[in-house]
C-alpha positions in Angstrom: 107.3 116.1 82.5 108.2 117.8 86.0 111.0 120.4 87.2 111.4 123.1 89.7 108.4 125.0 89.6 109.5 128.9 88.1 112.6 127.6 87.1 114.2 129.0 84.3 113.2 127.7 81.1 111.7 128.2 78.0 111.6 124.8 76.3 111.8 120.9 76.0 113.4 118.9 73.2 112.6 115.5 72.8 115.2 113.0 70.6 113.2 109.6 69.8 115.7 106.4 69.4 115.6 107.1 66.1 117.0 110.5 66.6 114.2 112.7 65.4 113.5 115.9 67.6 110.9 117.8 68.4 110.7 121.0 70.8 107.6 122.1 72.6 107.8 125.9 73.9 106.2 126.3 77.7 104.2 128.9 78.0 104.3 130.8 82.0 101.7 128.8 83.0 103.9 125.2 82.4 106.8 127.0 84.1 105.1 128.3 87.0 103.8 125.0 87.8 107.2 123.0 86.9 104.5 120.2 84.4 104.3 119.8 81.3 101.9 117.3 79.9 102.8 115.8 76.1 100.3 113.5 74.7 100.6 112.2 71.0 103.7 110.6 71.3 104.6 107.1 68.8 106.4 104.4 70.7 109.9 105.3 71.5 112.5 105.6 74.2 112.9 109.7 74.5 115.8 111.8 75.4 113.9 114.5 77.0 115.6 117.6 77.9 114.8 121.2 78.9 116.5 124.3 78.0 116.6 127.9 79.1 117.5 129.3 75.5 121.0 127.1 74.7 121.5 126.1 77.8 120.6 122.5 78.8 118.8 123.0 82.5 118.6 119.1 83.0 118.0 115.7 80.8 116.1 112.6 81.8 114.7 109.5 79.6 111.3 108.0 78.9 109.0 104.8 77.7 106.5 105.7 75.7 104.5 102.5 74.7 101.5 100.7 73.9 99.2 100.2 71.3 96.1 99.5 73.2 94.5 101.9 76.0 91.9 99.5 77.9 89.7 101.5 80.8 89.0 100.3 84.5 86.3 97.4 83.7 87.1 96.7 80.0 87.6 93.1 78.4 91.4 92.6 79.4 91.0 88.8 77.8 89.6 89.9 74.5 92.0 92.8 74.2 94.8 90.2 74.2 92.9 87.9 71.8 92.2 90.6 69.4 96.3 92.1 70.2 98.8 91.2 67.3 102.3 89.5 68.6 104.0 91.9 69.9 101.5 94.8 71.0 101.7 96.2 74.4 98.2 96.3 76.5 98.1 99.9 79.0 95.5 99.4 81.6 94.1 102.7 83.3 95.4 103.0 87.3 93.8 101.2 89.7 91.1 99.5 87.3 90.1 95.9 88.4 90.1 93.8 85.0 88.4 90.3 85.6 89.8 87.2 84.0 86.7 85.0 84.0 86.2 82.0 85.5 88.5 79.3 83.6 92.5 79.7 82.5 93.2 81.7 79.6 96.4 80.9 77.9 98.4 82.8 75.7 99.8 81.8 72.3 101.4 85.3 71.4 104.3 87.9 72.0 102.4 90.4 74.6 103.2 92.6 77.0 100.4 94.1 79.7 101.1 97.2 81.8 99.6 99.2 84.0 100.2 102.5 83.1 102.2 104.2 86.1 104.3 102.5 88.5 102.0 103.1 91.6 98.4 102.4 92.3 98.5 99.6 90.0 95.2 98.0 87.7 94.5 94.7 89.3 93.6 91.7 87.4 91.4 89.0 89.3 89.3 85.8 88.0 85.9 85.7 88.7 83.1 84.0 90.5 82.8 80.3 89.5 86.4 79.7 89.4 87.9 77.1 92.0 90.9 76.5 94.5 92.4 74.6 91.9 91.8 76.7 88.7 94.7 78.7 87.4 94.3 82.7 86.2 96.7 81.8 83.0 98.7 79.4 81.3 100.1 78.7 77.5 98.3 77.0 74.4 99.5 73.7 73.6 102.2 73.6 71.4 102.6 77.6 71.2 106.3 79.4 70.8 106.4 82.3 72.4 109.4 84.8 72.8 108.3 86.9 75.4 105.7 87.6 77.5 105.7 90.7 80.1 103.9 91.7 82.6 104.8 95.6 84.3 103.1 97.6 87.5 100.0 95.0 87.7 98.4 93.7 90.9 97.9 90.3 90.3 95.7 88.7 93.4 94.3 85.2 94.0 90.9 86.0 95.7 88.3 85.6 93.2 86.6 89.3 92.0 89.7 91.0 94.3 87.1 90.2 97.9 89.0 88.5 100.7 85.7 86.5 101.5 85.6 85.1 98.1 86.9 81.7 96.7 91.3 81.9 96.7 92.3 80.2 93.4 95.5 77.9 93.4 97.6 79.4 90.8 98.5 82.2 88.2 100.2 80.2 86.4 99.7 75.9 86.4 100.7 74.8 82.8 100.8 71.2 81.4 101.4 71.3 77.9 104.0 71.9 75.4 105.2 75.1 75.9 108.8 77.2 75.0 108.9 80.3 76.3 111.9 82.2 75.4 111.6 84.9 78.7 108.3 85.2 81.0 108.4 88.3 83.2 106.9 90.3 85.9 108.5 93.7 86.8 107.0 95.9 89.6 104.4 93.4 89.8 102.6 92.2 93.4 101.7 88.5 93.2 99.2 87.9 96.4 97.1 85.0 97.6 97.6 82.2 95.7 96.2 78.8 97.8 99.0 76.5 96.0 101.9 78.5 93.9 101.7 81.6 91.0 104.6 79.2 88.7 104.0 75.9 88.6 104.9 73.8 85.4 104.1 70.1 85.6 102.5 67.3 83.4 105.8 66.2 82.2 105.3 67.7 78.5 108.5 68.7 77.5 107.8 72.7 78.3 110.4 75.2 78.4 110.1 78.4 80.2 114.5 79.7 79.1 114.1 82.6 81.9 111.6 83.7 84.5 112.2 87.0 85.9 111.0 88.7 88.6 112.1 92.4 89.5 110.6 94.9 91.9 108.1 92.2 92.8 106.2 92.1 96.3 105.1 88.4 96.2 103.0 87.4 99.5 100.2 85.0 100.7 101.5 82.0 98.9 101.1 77.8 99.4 98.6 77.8 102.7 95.8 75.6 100.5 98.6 73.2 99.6 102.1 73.5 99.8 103.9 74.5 97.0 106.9 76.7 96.5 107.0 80.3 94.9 108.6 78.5 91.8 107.9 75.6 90.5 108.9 72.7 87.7 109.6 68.8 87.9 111.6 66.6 86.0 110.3 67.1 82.2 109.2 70.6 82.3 112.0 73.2 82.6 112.1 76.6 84.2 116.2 77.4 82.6 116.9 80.3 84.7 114.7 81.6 87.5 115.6 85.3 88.6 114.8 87.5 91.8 115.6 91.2 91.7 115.2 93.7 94.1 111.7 91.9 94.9 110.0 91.5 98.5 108.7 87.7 99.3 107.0 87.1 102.4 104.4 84.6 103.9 104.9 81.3 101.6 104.4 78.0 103.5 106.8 75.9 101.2 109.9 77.0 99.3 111.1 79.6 96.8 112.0 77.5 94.8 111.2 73.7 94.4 113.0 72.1 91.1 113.9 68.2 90.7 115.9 66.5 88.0 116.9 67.4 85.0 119.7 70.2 84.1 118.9 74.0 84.4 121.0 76.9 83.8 120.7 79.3 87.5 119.2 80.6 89.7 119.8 84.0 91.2 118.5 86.3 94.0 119.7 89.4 94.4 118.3 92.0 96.8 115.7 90.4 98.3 113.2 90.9 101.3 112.4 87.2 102.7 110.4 86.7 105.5 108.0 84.1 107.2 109.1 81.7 104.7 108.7 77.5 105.1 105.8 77.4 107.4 105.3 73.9 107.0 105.0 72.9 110.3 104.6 68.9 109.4 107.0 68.6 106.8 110.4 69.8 106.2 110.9 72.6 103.2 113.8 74.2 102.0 114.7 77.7 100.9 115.3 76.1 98.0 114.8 72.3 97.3 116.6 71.8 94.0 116.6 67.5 94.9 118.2 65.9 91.8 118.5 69.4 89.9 121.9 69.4 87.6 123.9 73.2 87.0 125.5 74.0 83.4 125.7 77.1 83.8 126.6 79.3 87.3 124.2 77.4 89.5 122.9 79.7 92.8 123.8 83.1 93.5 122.4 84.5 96.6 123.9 88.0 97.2 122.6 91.6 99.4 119.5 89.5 100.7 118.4 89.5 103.9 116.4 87.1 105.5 113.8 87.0 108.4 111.9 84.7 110.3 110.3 81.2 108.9 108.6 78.3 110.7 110.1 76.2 113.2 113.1 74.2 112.9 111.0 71.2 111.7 109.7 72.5 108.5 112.5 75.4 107.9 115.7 73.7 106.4 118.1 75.4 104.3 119.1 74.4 100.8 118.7 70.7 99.1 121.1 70.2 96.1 123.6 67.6 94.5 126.7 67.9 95.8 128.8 70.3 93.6 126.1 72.5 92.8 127.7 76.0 92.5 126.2 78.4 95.4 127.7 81.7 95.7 126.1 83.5 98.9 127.1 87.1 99.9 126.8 90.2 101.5 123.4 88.2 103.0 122.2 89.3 106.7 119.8 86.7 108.9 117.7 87.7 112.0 117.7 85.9 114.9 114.1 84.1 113.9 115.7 82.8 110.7 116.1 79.0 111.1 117.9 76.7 108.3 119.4 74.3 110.5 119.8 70.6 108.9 116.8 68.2 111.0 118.1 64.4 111.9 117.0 62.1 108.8 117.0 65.5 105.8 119.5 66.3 103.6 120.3 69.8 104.0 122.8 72.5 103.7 122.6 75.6 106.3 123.6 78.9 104.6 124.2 80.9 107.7 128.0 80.3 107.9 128.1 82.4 104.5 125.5 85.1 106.1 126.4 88.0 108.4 124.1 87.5 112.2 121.7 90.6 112.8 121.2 90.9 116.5 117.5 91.0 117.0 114.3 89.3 115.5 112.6 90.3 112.2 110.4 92.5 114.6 113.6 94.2 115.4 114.8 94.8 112.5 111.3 95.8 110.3 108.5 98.1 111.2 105.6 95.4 110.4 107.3 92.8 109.0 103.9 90.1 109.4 102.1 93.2 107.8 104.0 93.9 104.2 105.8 96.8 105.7 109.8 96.4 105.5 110.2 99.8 106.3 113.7 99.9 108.4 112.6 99.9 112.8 116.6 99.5 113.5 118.2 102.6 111.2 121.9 101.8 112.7 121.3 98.3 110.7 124.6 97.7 108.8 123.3 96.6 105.4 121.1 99.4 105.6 120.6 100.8 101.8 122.7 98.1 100.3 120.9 95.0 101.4 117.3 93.2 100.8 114.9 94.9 98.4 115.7 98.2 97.9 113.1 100.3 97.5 112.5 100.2 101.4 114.9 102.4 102.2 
């Protein structure tokens, strides 16, 4: 825990959910240095706050979990075999954990987390894997309620080296499957050849809702084109969510879904940029062909979106007619094209967007580069629009 160093106080006081307390005195070295380190906590959210005799000098809240502490370099995959359903894996900052050279699939309740929020543990296949092998995927037949993944660095290239083989997928599953809720929070998903979410094979799966939040998701479809998201007629994604995430550099879509009915899809606070690169082929910002709403179909709202290929492969957004789509407080740049080709089916959304002035090079430090870092400060959506934590 951190305050103003030589402020004044004397103690902290914890309150677990289960309302049990415990207070820890500082001593004048804690309060001269404004830290106080507490280790030996059981899994709880905390209440922590810190006093100067009765008086409450500030309050904040904290996580504690995890059951298993795996160093930099440890067996990630046998961690998770050995884990009961349920447990929570904590990997050490900035560890690279290899995930072998064939899929591993899960059949439990698990969550894996880095430990802090920044300089995240990176999780890589190794040598021997292919452009068409997959980091994970699901056992057949397995029925799972949740899987969660928080502050991991999830990349494509074989043993994390740019030079080495770039897998297809994270995920590419094609059996039976239910999956209550799959997520990834503050999670970077990087240089995938074909897609990290792809279910396919026609097997019935179920994934009810796939979440992404504080994401930076890059580097995606150049081996073959595929969207950021994607599932075909007899395998179901319900509910697909982007929050507050960063998406940049995907050939194809960000999301591809055909036939059958599914529930939404929303995106909300978004970076997007350099999106449907296909140059041969026309994509879509989303391609949702034959896809059927029962629920509130597509929200789109506070995103803003930047340049994508030409006007040949960049189209706007496939759908039956009557799909819901709700689209607001969106800016585009300039480069941004969506415009409806001869011969596609296609629905511009730029009549529901506000027009910035200038280019995604206007508008972002080093957009081609990751860094969304505002160039144009007067920019009107500034703090309220596209992924948030750039500002």
């Amino acid at each position: 825990m951190k305050w103003t160093p030589g402020a004044n106080v004397n103690h902290l006081v914890l309150t677990a959910s289960d309302n049990t307390t415990q207070s820890i005195q500082l001593v004048a070295s804690d309060i001269t240095a404004g830290s106080k380190t507490i280790t030996s906590l059981s899994n709880s959210t905390y209440k922590v706050q810190i006093f100067n005799g009765s008086i409450v000098r500030g309050e904040t809240s904290a996580l504690v979990e995890g059951d298993v502490y795996l160093a930099a370099g440890g067996d990630l995959l046998a961690a998770i075999t050995a884990a009961t359903a349920g447990q929570v894996i904590v990997l050490q900052p900035g560890g690279l954990y290899t995930m072998g050279s064939a899929t591993y699939k899960l059949s439990k309740n698990i969550k894996v987390r880095g430990l802090l929020p920044t300089n995240l543990p990176i999780l890589a296949m190794t040598t021997g894997a292919t452009a068409t092998s997959s980091m994970l995927g699901f056992v057949d037949g397995s029925v799972i309620s949740s899987v969660a993944f928080e502050n991991i660095d999830f990349t494509g290239y074989c043993d994390n080296s740019a030079t080495a083989v770039k897998i297809g997928y994270l995920f590419n599953n094609n059996v039976l499957t239910t999956v209550t809720s799959l997520s990834f929070n503050n999670c970077k998903l990087r240089n995938f050849g074909n897609t990290p979410m792809r279910l396919q094979g026609g097997k019935n799966q179920v994934i009810d809702v796939l979440s992404f939040n504080n994401c930076t998701i890059y580097d995606i479809g150049f081996v073959s084109t595929y969207a950021v998201v994607n599932s075909n007629s007899a395998d179901l994604i319900n509910t697909v969510k982007f929050n507050n995430c960063t998406v940049y550099n995907f050939k194809g879509s960000l999301v591809l879904r055909t036939g059958q009915t599914m529930n939404s899809i929303s995106v909300t606070n978004c970076t997007i940029n350099q999106g449907m690169q296909d140059a041969s082929s026309a994509r879509y910002l989303m391609d949702l062909n034959t896809a059927v709403f029962s629920g509130s179909g597509v929200t789109i709202k506070n995103c803003i979106f930047g340049s994508t290929g030409s006007t040949l492969g960049a189209n706007g957004m496939r759908y039956v007619v009557g799909t819901p789509v709700a689209i607001t407080g969106c800016y585009y740049a300039t480069d941004y094209v969506d415009d409806a080709v001869p011969l596609v089916t296609s629905s511009s959304i730029k009549g529901s967007m506000t027009a910035y002035t200038g280019a995604s090079t206007a508008l972002w430090i080093s957009p081609t580069t990751g860094d969304f870092t505002l160039k144009d400060t007067s920019f009107k959506g500034k703090g309220t629009t596209g992924d948030l934590r750039w500002y």
